[in-house]
C-alpha positions, -999 to 999 in steps of 0.1 A, spaced: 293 -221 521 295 -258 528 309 -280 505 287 -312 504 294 -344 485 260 -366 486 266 -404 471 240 -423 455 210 -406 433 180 -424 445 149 -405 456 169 -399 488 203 -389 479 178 -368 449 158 -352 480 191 -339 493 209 -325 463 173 -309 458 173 -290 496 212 -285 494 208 -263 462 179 -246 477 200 -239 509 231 -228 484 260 -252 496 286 -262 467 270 -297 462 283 -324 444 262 -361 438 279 -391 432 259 -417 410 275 -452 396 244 -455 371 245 -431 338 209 -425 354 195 -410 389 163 -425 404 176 -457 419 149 -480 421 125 -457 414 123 -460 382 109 -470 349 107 -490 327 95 -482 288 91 -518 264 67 -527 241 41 -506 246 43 -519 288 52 -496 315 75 -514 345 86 -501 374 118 -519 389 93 -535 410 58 -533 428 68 -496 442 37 -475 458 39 -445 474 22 -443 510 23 -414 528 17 -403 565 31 -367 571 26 -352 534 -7 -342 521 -4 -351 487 23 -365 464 31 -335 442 46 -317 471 74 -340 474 93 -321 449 80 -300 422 46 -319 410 14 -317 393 -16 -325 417 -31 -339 385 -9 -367 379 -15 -389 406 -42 -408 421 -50 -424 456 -58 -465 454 -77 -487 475 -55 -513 479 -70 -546 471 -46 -576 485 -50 -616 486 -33 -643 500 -29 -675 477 -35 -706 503 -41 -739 488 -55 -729 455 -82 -703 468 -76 -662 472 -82 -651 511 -83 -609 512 -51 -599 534 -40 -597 560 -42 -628 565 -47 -635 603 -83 -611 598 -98 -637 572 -92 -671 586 -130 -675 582 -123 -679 546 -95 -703 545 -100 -739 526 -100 -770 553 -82 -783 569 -59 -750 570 -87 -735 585 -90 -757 616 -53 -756 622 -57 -715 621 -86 -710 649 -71 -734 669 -43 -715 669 -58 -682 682 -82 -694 708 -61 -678 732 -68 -647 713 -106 -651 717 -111 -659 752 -96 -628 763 -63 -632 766 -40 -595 757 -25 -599 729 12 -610 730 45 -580 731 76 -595 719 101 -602 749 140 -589 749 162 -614 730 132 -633 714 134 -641 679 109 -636 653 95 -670 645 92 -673 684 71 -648 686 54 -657 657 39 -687 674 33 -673 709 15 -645 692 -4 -655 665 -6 -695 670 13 -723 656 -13 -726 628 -10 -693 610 27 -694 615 29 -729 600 4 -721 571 15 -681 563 39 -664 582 67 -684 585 70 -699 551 60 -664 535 91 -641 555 114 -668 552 110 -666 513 109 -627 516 138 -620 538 157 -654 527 173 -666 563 158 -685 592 138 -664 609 151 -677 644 183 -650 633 159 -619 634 149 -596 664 112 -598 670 115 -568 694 129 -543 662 106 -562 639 75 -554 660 64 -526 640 61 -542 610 43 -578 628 22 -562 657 -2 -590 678 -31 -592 661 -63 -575 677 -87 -598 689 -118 -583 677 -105 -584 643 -94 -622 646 -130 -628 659 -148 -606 626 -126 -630 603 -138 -658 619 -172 -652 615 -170 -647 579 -171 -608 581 -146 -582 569 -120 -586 596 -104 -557 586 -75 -552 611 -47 -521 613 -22 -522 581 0 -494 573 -8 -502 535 -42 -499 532 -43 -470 504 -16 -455 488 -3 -432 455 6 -442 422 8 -417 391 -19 -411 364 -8 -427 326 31 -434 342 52 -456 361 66 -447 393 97 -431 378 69 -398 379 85 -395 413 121 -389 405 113 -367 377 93 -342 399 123 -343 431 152 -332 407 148 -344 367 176 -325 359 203 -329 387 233 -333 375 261 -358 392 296 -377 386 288 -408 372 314 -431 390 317 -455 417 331 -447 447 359 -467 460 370 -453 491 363 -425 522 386 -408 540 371 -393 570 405 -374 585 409 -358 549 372 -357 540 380 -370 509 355 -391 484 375 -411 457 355 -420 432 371 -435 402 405 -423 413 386 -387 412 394 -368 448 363 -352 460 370 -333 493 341 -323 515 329 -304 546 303 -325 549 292 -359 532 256 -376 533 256 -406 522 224 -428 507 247 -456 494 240 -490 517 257 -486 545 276 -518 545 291 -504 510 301 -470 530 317 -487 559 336 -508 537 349 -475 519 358 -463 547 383 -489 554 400 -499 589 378 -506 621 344 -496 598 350 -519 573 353 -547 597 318 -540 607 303 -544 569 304 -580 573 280 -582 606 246 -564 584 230 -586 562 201 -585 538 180 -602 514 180 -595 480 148 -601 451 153 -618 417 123 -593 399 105 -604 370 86 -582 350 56 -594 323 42 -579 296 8 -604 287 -10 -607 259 -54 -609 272 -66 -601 306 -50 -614 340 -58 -648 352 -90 -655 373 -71 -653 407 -53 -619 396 -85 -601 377 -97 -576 407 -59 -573 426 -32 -551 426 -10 -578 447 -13 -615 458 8 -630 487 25 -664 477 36 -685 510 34 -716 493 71 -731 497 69 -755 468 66 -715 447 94 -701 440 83 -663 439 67 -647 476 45 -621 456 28 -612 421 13 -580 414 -5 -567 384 8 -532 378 -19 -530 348 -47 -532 381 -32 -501 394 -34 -484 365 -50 -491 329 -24 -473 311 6 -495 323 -1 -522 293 -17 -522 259 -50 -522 252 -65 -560 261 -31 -571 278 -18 -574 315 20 -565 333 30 -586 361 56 -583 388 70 -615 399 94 -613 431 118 -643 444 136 -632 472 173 -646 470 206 -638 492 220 -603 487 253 -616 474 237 -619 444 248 -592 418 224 -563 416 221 -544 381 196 -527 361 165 -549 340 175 -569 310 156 -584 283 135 -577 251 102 -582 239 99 -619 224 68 -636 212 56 -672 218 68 -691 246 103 -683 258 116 -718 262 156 -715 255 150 -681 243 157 -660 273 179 -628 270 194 -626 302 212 -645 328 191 -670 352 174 -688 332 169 -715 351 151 -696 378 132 -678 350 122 -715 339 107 -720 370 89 -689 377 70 -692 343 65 -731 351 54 -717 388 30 -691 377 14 -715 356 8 -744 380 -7 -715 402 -32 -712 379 -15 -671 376 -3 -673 339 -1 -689 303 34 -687 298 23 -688 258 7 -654 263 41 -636 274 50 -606 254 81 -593 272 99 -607 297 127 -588 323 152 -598 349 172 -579 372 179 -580 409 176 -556 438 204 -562 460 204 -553 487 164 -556 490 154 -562 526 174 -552 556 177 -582 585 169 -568 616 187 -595 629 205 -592 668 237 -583 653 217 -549 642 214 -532 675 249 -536 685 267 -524 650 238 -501 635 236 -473 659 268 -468 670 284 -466 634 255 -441 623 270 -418 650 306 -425 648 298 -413 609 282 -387 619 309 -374 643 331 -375 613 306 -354 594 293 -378 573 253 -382 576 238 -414 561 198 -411 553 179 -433 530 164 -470 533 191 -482 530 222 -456 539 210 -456 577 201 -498 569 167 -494 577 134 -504 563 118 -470 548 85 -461 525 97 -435 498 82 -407 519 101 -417 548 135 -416 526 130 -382 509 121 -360 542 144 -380 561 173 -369 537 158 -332 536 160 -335 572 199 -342 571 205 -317 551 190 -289 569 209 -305 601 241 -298 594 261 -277 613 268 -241 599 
């Protein structure tokens, strides 16, 4: 029988424990929250349902939500997704480079002369070995949509200068636009255009915490905090507790495993970075504002805006807020130094003013004041209010990825320990990606 020690208890590290018992190894997971779920959970206050933040579930190679784990086909539904992008006051439907015929001037004119190339037959742009993602940016998609969304937009998502990041590993997620798309958009049609997020799951009457609760509700783990690995002993100390192992997957961030691990790894924990997002969470007294009434999500490139996007959760599903009221999630990405830790807050009426609960309330200040002057919220309409940050958030696939990633995941892996998750192989993963991928490693090891 192996003897497996799986840290972290997010849907991935969840999906594991979940196939390891099913296999019959000795298992033990390692958790540092009193809870499992990770980010995937929520949030119960005041009558609103939160989830940590906007999390929807898309899938490509399963059928239907309930069979990840042990779920009721009843309980979720598949969404449409409806998407804007805020530019200069007025809503454009996303993705953006599709709808340029629906920009305000003089964006507009800076836009299509951007992407002439694209219409006069021209292939559409590949990014080159070694070229950075704002360069490509511009070279594929013209200095004008660059200027006016892309780059001001992923440089408050990923929070870094995009000149640092790999356009080459970040292809997938920014491929050239096609042409006869550009071309519908311009016209004033529905440009439409390839997006991996087009539809996707969300459960019926709950928050996206449904999820954990049909992969493993029950699993039980050591609550504790690892503080180091020892790959010649295949040891796990967590908490001074020694937890030996055959094998060990690992969903914890990588840099956070390397670092345990001590020695040559943990010199390499200080080449991966990532951004981190400061998420707000609002429970609102009436219906959303004008811009927000018919979306589930709104992209905010505006620089002089604090936050990059605002969804209404209570758009996805009714159920999420009381009856005549609206939830918001508000999210600001920041550096990933900055602490990560579960939601805090209460309910409050009125406006918050000095009132806030939690730490940050500067930047809460200016989200409220921000979502105001965007014409997204009357801050005197706020029933709850939460704070917490998700750190790390977003992986930079930056050009020191390629040469540290790889060959640490295999150097782990010769050592028998398996990472899997978004962020234990420091990757950027759906929720369906994470739990097979961790299923995967499990039915992978040796013996």
């Amino acid at each position: 029988m192996t003897k497996l020690v799986i840290l972290g208890g997010g849907v991935a590290g969840l999906s594991a424990w979940r196939r390891a018992r099913a296999a019959g190894h000795d298992v033990t997971l390692v958790e540092r929250c009193p809870r499992t779920g990770g980010l995937t959970r929520s949030i119960h206050v005041g009558g609103y349902t939160f989830d940590y933040t906007g999390h929807f579930l898309h899938l490509a190679a399963t059928a239907h939500p309930s069979l990840l784990g042990d779920g009721d086909p009843d309980h979720w539904k598949q969404v449409t997704r409806r998407a804007g992008c805020l530019v200069d006051g007025v809503v454009v439907p996303a993705p953006f480079q599709y709808h340029l015929g629906a920009l305000p001037e003089p964006v507009r004119a800076a836009c299509i002369d951007g992407v002439r190339h694209l219409l006069s037959g021209v292939a559409p742009a590949r990014p080159e070995r070694g070229e950075d993602l704002l360069s490509y940016f511009v070279r594929a998609f013209g200095p004008g949509v660059t200027a006016h969304f892309l780059k001001p937009y992923n440089e408050k998502l990923l929070a870094t200068d995009l000149t640092r990041l790999s356009a080459e590993r970040l292809n997938r997620f920014f491929p050239a636009p096609d042409p006869v798309a550009v071309a519908a958009g311009l016209a004033g049609g529905e440009g439409g255009g390839g997006t991996y997020n087009a539809t996707f799951w969300y459960p019926q009457g709950d928050g996206i915490g449904r999820l954990v609760d049909q992969l493993a509700p029950d699993a039980p783990h050591a609550h504790a905090t690892v503080t180091a690995v020892e790959p010649d002993r295949r040891v796990v100390i967590a908490d001074g507790r020694e937890l030996p192992y055959t094998h060990l997957i690992s969903t914890i961030p990588l840099p956070d495993l390397l670092t345990a691990c001590g020695g040559a790894r943990a010199a390499l924990a200080p080449r991966l970075s990532a951004s981190g997002v400061a998420a707000f969470q609002l429970g609102v007294g009436g219906p959303p504002a004008p811009l927000l009434r018919d979306l589930h999500w709104l992209y905010v490139a505006d620089p002089s805006l604090s936050f990059f996007r605002v969804g209404c959760y209570s758009n996805v599903s009714a159920a999420l807020a009381p009856p005549g009221c609206h939830s918001l999630y508000v999210e600001v990405g920041v550096p990933a130094e900055v602490t990560s830790g579960p939601p805090t807050g209460r309910p409050f009426a009125g406006r918050p003013g000095s009132q806030h609960p939690f730490e940050g309330a500067a930047l809460t200040d200016r989200v409220l004041a921000d979502l105001a002057r965007a014409g997204l919220l009357d801050p005197g309409r706020v029933e709850v209010l939460l704070r917490h940050v998700i750190a790390p958030a977003y992986v930079h696939f930056d050009f020191a990825w390629e040469q540290v990633v790889p060959a640490a995941l295999a150097d782990l892996a010769a050592c028998g320990i398996h990472c899997a998750g978004r962020y234990g192989r420091w990757d950027y993963v759906g929720m369906e990606d994470a739990i097979l991928g961790a299923a995967a490693a499990v039915d992978a090891l040796p013996g």
